[in-house]
C-alpha positions as CSV (number, residue, x, y, z in Angstrom):
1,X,-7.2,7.8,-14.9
2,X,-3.5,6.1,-14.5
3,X,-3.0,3.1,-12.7
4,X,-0.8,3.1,-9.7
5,X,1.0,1.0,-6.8
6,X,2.5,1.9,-3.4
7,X,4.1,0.2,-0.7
8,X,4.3,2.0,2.5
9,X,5.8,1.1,5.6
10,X,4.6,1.8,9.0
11,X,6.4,2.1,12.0
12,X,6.2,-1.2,14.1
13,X,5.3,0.3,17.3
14,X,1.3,0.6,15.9
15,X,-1.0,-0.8,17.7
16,X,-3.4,-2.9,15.2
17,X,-6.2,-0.3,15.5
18,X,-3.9,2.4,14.6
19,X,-2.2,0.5,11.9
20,X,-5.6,-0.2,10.4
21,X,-6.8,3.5,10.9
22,X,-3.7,4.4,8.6
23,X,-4.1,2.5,5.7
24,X,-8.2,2.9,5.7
25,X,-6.7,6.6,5.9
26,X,-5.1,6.5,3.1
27,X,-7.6,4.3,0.9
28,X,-10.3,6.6,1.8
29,X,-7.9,9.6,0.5
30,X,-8.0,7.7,-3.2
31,X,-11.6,7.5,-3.3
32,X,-12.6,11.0,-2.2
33,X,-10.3,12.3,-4.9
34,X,-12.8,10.4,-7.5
35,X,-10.0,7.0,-7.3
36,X,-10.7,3.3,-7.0
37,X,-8.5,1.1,-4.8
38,X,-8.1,-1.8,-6.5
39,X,-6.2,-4.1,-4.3
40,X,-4.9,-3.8,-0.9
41,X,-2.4,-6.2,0.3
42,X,-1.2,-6.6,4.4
43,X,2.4,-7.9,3.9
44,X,2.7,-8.0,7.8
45,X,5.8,-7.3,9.5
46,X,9.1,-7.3,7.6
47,X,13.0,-6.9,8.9
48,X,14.2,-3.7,7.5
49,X,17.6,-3.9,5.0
50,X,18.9,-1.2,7.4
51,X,17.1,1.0,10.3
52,X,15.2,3.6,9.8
53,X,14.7,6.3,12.6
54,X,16.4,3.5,14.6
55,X,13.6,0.9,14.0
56,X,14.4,-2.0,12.3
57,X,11.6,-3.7,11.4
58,X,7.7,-2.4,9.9
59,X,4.6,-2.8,8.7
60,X,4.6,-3.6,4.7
61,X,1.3,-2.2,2.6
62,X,0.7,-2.6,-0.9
63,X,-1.9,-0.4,-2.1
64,X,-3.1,-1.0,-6.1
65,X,-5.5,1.4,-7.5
66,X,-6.8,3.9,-9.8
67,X,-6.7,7.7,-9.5
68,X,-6.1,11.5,-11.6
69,X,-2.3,11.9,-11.9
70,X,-3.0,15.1,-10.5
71,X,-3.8,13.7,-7.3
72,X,-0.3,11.9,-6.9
73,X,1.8,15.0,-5.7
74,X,-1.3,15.9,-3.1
75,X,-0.8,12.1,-1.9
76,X,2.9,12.0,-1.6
77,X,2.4,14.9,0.6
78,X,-0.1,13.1,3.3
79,X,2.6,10.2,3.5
80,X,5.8,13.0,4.2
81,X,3.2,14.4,6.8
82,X,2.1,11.5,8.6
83,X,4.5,10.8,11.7
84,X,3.5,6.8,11.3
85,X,4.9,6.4,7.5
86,X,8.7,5.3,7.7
87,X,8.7,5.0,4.0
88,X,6.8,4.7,0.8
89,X,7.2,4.3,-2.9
90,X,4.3,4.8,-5.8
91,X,5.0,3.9,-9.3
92,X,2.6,4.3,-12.1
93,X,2.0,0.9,-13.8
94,X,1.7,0.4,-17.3
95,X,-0.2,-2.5,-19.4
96,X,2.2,-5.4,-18.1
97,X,2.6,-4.8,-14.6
98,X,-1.4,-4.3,-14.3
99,X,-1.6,-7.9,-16.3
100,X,1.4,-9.3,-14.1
101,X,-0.4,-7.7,-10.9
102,X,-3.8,-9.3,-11.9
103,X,-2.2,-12.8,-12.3
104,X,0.0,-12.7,-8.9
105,X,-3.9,-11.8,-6.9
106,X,-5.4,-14.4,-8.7
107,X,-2.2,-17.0,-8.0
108,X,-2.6,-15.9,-4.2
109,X,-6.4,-16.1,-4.1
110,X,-5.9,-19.7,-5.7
111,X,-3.7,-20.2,-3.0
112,X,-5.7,-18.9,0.0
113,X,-9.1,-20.9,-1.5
114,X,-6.8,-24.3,-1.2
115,X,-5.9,-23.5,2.7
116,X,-9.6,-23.3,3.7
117,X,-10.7,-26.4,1.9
């Protein structure tokens, strides 16, 4: 098993049911193909660097997990099919970006723990 990161962007005109429908879609995808998800990051609603299918603003997800490298082409496919996916990007991650990915949850979990105190 490799370890592996996409962001994915949604088109903005989701309502938050659907939105969340997609990305449980896609987490559940990883796991029936014997994957873990090991993070799952909401970066909300971002201004787009240009428009895309004249939209210019989306959804931001940032999926981390596990998974076959098999199953990377399979998943590519189900984001190039699905009408709601504006964009995506999945890079495998080696030792450093795991240990710099583990550090940046734990820095925003830090953070997050502060804000309810």
């Amino acid at each position: 098993m490799n370890n592996y990161e996409t962001v994915f962007i949604t088109t903005p005109v989701l309502s938050n049911d659907e939105y969340t429908r997609t990305v449980k879609k896609y987490a559940e995808l990883i796991e029936k193909a014997g994957g873990n998800v090991v993070h799952k990051e909401d970066w909300g609603i971002k201004q787009l660097a240009y428009p895309i299918q004249k939209k210019t603003t989306g959804f931001y997800t940032l999926l981390q997990f596990e998974v076959d490298p098999q199953f990377i082409r399979k998943f590519e496919v189900e984001f190039k099919r699905d009408e709601n996916i504006m964009r995506f990007l999945t890079t495998r991650l080696d030792k450093h970006a795991i240990a710099y990915a583990e550090q940046r949850r734990n820095k925003l979990s830090g953070k997050s723990k502060k804000a309810e105190v």
